[in-house]
Backbone bond lengths (Angstrom), bond angles and torsions (degrees), N, CA, C in turn:
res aa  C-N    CA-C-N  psi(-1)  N-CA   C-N-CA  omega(-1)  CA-C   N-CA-C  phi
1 X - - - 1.450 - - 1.525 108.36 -
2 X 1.170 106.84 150.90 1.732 121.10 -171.36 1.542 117.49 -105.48
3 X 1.157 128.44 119.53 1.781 112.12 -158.79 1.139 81.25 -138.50
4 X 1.698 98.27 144.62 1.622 104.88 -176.78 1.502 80.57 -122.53
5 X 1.673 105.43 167.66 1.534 122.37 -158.62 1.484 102.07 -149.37
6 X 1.231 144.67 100.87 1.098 154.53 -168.25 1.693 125.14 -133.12
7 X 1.220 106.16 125.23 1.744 116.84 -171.20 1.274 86.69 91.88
8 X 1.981 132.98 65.70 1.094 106.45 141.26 1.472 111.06 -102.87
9 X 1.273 108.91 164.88 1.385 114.93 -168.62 2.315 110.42 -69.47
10 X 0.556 110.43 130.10 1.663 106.10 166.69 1.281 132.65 -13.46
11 X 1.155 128.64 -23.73 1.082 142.81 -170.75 1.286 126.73 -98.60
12 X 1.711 107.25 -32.53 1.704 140.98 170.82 1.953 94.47 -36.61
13 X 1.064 109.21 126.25 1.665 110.40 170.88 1.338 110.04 -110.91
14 X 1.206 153.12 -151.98 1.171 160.95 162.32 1.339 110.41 -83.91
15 X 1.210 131.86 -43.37 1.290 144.10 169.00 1.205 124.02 -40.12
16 X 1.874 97.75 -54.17 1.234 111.29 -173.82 1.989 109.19 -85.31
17 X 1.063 102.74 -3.26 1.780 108.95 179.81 1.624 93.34 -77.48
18 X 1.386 108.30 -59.14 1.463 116.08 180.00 1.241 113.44 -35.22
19 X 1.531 124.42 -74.66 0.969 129.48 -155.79 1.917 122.78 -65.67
20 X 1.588 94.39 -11.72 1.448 96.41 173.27 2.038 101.70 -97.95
21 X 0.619 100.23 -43.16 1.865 101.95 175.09 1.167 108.55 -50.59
22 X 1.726 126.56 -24.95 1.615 123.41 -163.91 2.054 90.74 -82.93
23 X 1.206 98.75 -25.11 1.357 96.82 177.01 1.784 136.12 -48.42
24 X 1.497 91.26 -20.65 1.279 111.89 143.85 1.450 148.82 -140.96
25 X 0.950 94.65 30.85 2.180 102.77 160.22 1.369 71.96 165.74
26 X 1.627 92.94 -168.62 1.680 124.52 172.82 0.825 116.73 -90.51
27 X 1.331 112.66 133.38 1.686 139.67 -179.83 1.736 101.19 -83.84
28 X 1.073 112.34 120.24 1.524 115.76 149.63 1.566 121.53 -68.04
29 X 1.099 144.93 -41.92 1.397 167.14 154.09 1.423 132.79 -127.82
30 X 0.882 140.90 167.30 1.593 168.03 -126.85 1.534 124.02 166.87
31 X 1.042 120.37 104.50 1.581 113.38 179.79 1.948 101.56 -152.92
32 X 1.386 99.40 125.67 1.512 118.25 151.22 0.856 101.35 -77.03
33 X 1.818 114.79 138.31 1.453 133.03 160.26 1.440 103.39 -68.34
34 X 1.423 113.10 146.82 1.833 105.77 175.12 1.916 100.31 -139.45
35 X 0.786 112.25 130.38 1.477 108.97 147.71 1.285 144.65 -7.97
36 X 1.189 124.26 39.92 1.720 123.73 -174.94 1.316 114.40 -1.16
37 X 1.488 121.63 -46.18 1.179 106.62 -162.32 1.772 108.15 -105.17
38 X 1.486 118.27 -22.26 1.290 96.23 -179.81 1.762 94.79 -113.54
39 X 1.227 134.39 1.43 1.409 133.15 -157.27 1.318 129.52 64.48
40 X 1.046 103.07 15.59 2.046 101.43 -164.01 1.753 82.93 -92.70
41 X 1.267 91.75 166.34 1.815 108.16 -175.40 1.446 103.93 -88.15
42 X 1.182 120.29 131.03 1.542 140.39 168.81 1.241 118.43 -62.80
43 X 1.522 109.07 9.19 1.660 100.39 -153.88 1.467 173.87 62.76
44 X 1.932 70.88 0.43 1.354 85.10 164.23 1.886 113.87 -172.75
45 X 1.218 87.00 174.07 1.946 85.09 -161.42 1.449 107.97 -125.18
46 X 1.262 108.96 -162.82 1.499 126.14 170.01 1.967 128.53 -151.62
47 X 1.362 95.66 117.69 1.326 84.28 -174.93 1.797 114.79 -110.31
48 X 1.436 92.73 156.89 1.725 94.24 -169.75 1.637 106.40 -119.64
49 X 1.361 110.09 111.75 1.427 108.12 -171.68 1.682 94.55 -119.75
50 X 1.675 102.51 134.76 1.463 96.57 175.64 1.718 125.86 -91.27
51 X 1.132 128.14 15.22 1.152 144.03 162.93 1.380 112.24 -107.31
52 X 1.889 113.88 107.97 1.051 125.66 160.91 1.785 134.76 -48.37
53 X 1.380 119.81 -18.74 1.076 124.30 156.67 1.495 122.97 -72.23
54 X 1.177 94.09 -55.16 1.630 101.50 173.83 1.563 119.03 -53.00
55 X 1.029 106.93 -46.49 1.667 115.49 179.88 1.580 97.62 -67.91
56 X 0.963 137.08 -6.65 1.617 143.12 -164.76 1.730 91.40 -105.65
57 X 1.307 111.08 -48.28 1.664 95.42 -174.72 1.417 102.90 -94.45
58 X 1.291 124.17 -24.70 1.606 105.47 -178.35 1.822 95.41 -60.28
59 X 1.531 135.11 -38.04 1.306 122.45 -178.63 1.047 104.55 -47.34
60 X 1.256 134.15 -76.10 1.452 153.29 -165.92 1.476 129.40 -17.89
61 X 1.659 95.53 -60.64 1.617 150.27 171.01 1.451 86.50 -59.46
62 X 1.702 142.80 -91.46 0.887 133.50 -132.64 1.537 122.70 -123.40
63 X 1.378 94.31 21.39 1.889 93.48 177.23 1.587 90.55 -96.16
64 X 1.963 102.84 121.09 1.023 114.40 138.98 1.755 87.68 115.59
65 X 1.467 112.28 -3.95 1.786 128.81 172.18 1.666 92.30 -58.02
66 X 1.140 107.31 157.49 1.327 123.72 157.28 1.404 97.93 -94.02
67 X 2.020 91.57 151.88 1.379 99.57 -156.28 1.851 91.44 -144.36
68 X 1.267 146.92 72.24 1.123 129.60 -159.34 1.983 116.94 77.74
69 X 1.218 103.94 31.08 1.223 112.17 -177.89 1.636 108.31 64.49
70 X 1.057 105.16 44.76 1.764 90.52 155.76 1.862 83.83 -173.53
71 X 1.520 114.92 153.93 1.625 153.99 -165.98 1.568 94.38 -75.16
72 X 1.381 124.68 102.07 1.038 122.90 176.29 1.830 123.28 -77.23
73 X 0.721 128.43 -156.70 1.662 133.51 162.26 1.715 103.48 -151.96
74 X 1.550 96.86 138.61 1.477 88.37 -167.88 2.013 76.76 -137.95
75 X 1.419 113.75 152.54 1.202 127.17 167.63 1.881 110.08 176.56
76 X 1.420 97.88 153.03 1.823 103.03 178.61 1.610 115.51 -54.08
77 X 1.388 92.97 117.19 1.692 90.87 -162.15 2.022 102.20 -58.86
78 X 1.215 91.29 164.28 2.133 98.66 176.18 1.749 88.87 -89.68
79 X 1.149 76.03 138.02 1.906 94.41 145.15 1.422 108.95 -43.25
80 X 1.315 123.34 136.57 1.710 129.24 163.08 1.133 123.19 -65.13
81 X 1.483 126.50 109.70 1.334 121.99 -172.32 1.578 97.89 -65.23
82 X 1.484 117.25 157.00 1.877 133.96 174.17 1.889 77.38 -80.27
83 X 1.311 97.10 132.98 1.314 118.37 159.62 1.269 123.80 -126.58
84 X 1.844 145.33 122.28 0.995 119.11 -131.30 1.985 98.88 -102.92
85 X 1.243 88.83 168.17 1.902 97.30 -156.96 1.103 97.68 -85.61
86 X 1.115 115.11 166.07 1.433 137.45 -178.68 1.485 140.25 30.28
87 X 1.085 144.49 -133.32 1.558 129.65 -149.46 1.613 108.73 -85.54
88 X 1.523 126.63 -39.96 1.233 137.27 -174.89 1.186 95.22 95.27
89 X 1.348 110.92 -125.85 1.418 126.40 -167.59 1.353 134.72 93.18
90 X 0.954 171.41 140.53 1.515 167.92 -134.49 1.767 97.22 -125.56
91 X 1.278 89.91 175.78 1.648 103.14 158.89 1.516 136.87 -80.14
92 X 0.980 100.37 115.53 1.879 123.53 -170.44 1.260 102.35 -73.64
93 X 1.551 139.11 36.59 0.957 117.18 -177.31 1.964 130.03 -64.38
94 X 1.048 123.74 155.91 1.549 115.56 170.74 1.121 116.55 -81.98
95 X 1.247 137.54 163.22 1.510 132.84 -175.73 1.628 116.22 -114.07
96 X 1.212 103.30 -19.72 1.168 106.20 171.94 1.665 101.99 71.97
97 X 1.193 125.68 117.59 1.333 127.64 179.44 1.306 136.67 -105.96
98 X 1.236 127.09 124.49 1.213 135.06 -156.46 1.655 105.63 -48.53
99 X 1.444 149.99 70.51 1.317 125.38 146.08 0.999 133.11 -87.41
100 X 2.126 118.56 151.66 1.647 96.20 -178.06 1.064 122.82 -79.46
101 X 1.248 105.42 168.18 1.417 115.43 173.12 1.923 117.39 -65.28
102 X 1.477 127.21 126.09 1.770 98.22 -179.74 1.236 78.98 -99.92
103 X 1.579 115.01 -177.83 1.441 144.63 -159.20 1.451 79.21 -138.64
């Protein structure tokens, strides 16, 4: 099961996501989202527990627990919607401009 974890405070590491989720079954993974570019935590993570019960009461248990001094939100993460890449933009067409012709 896939649990997303949101409003954790900055400080939350991977370690520390783990170590409260192990509180009820086994965690397959633990991961804070971070910033590619500067590393600071986004606030929020994802945890992967392979027992569907367990991942059912760690939700239960801890959406809305304080977690490092601040009220977390805990629920089965969604599938990632495809969001489409880069700039968009419309069509650039040229218009081609009316000059006359001289003879």
């Amino acid at each position: 099961m896939n649990i997303y974890v949101g409003n954790l405070s900055y400080g939350v590491s991977d370690d520390n996501l783990r170590e409260v989720f192990e509180a009820y079954g086994t965690v397959s993974s633990a991961k804070v989202i971070t910033d590619k570019y500067s590393g600071r935590s986004k606030g929020f993570g994802f945890v992967e527990m392979d027992n569907d019960a367990e991942g059912q009461a760690a939700i239960e248990q801890l959406d809305g627990a304080e977690i490092d001094g601040r009220s977390v939100k805990v629920n089965e993460a969604r599938p990632r919607e495809d969001r489409p890449r880069g700039g968009g933009g419309g069509h650039r067409g040229g218009g081609g401009g009316g000059g006359r012709n001289r003879y």
